[in-house]
C-alpha positions in Angstrom: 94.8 87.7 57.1 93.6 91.1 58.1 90.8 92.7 58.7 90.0 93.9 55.1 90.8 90.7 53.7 88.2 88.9 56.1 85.6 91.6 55.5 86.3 91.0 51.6 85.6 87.3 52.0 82.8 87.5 53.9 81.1 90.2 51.6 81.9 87.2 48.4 80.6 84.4 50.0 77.3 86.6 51.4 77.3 87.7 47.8 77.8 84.0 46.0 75.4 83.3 48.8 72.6 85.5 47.9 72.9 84.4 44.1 72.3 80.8 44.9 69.1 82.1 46.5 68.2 84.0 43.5 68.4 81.4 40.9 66.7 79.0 43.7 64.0 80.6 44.3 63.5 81.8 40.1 63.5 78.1 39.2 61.0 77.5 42.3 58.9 80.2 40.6 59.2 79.1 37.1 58.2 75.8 38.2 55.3 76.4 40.2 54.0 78.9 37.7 54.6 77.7 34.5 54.0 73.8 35.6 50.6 74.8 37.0 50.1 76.9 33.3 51.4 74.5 30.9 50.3 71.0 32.1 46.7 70.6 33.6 46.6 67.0 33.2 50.5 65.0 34.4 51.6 62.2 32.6 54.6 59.9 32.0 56.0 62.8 29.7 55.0 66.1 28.1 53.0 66.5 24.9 54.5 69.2 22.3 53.0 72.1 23.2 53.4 71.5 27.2 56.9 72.0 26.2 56.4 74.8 23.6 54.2 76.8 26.4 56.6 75.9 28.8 59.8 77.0 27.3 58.1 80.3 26.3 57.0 80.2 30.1 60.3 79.7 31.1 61.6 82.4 28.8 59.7 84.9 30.2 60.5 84.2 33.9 64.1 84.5 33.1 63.7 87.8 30.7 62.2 89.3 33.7 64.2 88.6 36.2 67.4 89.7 34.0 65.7 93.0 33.8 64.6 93.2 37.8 68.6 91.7 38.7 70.0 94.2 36.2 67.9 97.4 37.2 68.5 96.3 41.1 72.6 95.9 40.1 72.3 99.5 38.8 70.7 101.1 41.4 72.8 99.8 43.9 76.2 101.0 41.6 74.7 104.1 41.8 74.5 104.7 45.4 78.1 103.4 46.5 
């Protein structure tokens, strides 16, 4: 392998690296937030609209981050 080919390597896996993180630390978020939102009192299972108000919950987490991912993609495009 040369040098290119290493570098290329290393810049996936930093990069398939970094997603992980990203979608870690969105369903940390979505789970803090919209647990702490939608269910006040824990039980053995959720009622109907725990789950209604946390799928829109959820929803809105990942419609934001989309947009924050796909602005940050863009931005970066445009600099190279």
């Amino acid at each position: 392998m040369d040098s290119e080919s290493v570098k290329a390597e290393v810049v996936k896996q930093v990069k398939t690296q970094y997603v992980m993180d990203n979608a870690r630390q969105l369903i940390e978020k979505i789970n803090e937030h919209c647990f702490e939102k939608c269910v006040p009192k824990p039980g053995s299972s959720l009622s109907n609209s725990e789950q209604t108000c946390f799928t829109q919950c959820m929803e809105k987490y990942m419609s934001a981050w989309n947009q924050v991912s796909t602005t940050y993609i863009n931005r970066l495009q445009r600099e190279q």
